[in-house]
N, C-alpha and C positions, 0 to 999 in steps of 0.2 A: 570382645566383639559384641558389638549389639546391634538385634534385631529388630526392627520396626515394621509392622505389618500398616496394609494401607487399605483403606476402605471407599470407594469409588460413589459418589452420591449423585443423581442426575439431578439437573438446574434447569427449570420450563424456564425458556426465553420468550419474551413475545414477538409473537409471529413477522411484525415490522423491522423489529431490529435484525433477527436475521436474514428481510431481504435486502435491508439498507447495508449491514455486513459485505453480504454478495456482490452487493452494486458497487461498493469502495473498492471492493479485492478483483471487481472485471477492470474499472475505471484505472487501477494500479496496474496494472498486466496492459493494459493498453498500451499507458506511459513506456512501460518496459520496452516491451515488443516494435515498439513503435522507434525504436532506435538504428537509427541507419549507419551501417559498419562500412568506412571505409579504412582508411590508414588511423583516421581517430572517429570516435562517436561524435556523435552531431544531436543534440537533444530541441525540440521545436519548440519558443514557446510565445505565446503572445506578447503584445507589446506591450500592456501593465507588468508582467510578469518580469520581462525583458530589463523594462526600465526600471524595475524596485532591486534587480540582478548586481545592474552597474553599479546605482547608487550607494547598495550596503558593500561593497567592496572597497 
């Protein structure tokens, strides 16, 4: 058996990134939440979005 010990080092982010972090991870919880349950999920999305959907299928 062998034992490894670990040692924990803090990492200064700049301050922008981790509000732009935040802003991905609300904007992603939107997407989620933002899904209407009925018999199947229904997901909304714009009509570029829509159309690039179809075509790569």
């Amino acid at each position: 058996m062998e034992a490894i010990k670990s040692y924990k080092t803090l990492i200064e982010a700049p301050i922008d990134l981790i509000e732009e972090y935040f802003k991905v991870k609300q904007r992603a919880l939107e997407v989620i939440f933002s899904v209407k349950l009925s018999k199947k999920a229904h997901l909304s999305f714009n009509k570029e979005d829509s159309e690039s959907l179809e075509m790569s299928c």
